[in-house]
C-alpha positions, -999 to 999 in steps of 0.1 A, spaced: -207 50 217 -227 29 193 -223 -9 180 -213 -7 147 -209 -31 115 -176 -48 106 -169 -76 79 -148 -102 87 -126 -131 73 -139 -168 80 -130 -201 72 -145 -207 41 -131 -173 26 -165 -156 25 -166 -119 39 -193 -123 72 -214 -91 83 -208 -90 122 -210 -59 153 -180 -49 171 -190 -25 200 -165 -3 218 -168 13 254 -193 46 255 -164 69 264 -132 73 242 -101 76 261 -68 95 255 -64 100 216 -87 77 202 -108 87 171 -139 76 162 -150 79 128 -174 66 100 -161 44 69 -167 59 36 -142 46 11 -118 16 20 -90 3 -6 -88 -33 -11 -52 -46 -9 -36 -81 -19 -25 -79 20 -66 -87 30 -63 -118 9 -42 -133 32 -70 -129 62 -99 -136 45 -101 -169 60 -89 -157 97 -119 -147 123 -107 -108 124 -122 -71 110 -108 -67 73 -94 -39 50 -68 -16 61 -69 12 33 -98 30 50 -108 67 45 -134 83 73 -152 113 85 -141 121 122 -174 120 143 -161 126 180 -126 128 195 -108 118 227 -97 140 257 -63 137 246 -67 146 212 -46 178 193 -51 182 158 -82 162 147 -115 176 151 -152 165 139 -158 165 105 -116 160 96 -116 136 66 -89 109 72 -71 83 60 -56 45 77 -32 23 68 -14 -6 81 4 8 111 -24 15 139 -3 23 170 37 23 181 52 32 212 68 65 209 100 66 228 118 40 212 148 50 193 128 36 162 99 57 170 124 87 177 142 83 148 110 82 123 114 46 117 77 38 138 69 10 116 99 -8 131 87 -2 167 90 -34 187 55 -25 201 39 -15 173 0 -26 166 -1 -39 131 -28 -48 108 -36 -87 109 -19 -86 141 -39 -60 168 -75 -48 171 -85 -78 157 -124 -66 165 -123 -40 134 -110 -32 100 -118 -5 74 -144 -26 56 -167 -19 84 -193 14 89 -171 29 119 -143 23 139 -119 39 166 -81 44 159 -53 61 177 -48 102 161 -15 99 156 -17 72 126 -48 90 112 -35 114 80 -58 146 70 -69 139 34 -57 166 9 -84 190 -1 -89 181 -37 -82 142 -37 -115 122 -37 -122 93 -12 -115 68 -41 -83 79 -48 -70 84 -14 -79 53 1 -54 28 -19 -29 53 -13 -31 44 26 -10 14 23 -1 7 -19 6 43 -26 29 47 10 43 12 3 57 24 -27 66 55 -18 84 48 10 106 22 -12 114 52 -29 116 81 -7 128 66 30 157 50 5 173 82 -13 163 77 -43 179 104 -67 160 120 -99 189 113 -122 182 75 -115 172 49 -136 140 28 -118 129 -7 -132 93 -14 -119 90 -51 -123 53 -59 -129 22 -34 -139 -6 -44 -114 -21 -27 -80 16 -17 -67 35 -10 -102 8 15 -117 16 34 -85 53 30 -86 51 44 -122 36 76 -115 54 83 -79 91 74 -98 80 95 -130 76 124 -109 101 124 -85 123 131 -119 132 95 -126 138 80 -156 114 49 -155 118 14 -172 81 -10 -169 92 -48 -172 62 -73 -176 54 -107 -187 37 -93 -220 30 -66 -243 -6 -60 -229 -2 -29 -204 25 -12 -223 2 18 -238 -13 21 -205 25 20 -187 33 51 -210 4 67 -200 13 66 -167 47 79 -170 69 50 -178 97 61 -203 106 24 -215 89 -6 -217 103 -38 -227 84 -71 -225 103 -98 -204 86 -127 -221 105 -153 -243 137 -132 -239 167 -145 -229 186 -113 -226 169 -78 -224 180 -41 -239 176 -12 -217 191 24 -227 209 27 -193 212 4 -165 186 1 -137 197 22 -102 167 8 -81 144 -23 -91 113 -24 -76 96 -58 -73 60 -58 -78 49 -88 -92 42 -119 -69 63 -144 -89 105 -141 -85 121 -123 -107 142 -141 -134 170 -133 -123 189 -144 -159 173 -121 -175 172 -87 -147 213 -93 -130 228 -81 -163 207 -49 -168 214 -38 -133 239 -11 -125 266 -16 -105 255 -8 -67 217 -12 -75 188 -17 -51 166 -46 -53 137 -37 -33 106 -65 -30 71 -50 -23 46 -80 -25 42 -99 5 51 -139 0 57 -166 24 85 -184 6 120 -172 5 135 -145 -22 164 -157 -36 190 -140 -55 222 -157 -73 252 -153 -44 279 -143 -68 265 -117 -88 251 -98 -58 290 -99 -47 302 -84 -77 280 -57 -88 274 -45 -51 242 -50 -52 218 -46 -19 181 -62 -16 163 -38 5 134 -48 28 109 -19 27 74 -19 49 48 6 43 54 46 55 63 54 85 40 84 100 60 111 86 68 96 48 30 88 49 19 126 49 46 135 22 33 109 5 -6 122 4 10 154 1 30 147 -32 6 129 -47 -22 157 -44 7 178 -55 12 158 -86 -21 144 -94 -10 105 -87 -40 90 -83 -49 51 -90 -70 34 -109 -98 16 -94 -130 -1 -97 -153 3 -69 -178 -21 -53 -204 -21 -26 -190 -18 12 -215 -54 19 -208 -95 19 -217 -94 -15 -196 -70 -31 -166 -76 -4 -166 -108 -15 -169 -100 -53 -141 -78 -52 -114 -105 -34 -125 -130 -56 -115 -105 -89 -87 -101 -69 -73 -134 -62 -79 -143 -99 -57 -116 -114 -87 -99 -132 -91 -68 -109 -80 -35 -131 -55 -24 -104 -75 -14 -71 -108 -21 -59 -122 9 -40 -155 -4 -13 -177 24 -8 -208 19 15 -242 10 5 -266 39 8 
């Protein structure tokens, strides 16, 4: 098996162009496959300055399979996200919950050697999802870990299409949540800092849109069932406690070092239950690629080179807040 090109995180932040080479054989149910599309997700920001592959949105053409291998074959366009590898047998793993395995390989965590902003790389089958016929490499790969992070807040938690969801926040993760709430049959309510993104929100699918900024107390037409947190600043929770229903979900999806913290009293009175959500676990990822084709959810993105230059472009545009949703790295021809 060939050396191939990965880009890494270093110390000073900039993407670095390095070779990761595997052994000649593949064993049991690896996959190796070339790179052509790979998301870029806040998640990367946090490793760009750690010695370690990057991306983990990666879309890929299957170029040769393992001797243990059942349903990929060469040519199989497929998608990566987070997860890389769980045990199996666990009750976690039984139970469809893999991406609480206590063995689990985890972006940022395992196979430190590769990433998805790379040319190749070998992953396990079972965490490799067939790309829908239909869906383009740009829109599938943010879908790998934003669209199943989303999607599993709603799905793996019941949500209900007679529900009311607040999606707090229009960026990378809410323009997803939108869509994938609108069309489960949910009645959608967009809350940002400003009035910037509303005509683009209703676009989307969002039914209300109120802007959060300078308002001491906010009108919604019904109370919000599940709030999604997408923004990576706390809520105010002054202004959101009072428009929640009564036995709501508070679910945070943007990753943050610092605490969340939500007033102790009302969360006693009106029931209310902050739910930790991960990305999909194997079997919520595929009705997620599934639904989405389905439905046409697809993000929007702007797409740069797969090289140090445009890697580095795109996390920069990123870590200002001026990316236009998801960045999409597609190799250099």
């Amino acid at each position: 098996m060939p050396s191939f090109t990965v880009y890494k995180g270093s110390e000073s932040g900039e993407p670095i162009k390095a070779t990761t080479t595997k052994p000649d054989e593949l064993s049991g149910n690896e996959v190796f496959l070339r790179v052509i599309a790979s998301g870029l997700c806040g998640t990367d920001l946090h490793y760009r300055t750690t010695d370690m592959g990057l991306g983990h949105e990666g879309i890929g053409i299957v170029e040769a399979t393992g001797p243990d291998c059942k349903t990929l074959k060469k040519g199989d366009r497929v998608g990566w996200g987070l997860m890389q590898e769980s045990c199996g047998h666990c009750m976690n793993c039984l139970t469809g919950h893999d991406t609480h395995c206590e063995e689990r390989a985890i972006y940022g965590v395992d196979n430190l050697d590769q990433g998805s902003f790379a040319t190749h790389g070998v992953w396990r089958e079972p965490f490799l999802f067939k790309i829908p016929e239909g869906m383009s490499d740009e829109a599938a790969a943010p879908l790998q870990c934003g669209g199943a992070t989303v999607f599993n807040a709603l799905a793996d938690y019941g949500v209900k299409p007679s529900e009311t969801v607040g999606v707090m926040g229009v960026g990378g993760l809410g323009h997803l949540a939108i869509q994938f709430a609108s069309k489960m049959g949910c009645r959608v309510v967009v809350l940002s800092g400003s009035d910037s993104k509303r005509e683009e929100a209703m676009q989307l699918g969002a039914h209300e849109f109120i802007s959060t900024k300078g308002k001491k107390v906010l009108d919604v037409s019904r109370p919000l069932d599940r709030l999604l947190v997408t923004t990576s600043s706390p809520p105010n929770w002054g202004q959101i406690i009072p428009i929640m229903a009564h036995g709501a979900y508070i679910i945070p999806l943007t990753v943050d070092a610092g605490n969340f913290e939500i007033p102790y009293m009302p969360l006693i009175f009106k029931g209310l239950t902050v739910q930790g959500s991960l990305v999909a676990a194997k079997s919520v990822h595929r009705r997620m690629l599934d639904f989405a084709a389905l439905h046409k959810i697809e993000p929007i993105v702007e797409t740069f080179p797969m090289s140090e230059e445009g890697i580095k472009e795109a996390m920069d545009r990123l870590d200002r807040g001026k990316m236009h949703f998801r960045a999409v790295l597609k190799p250099v021809a």
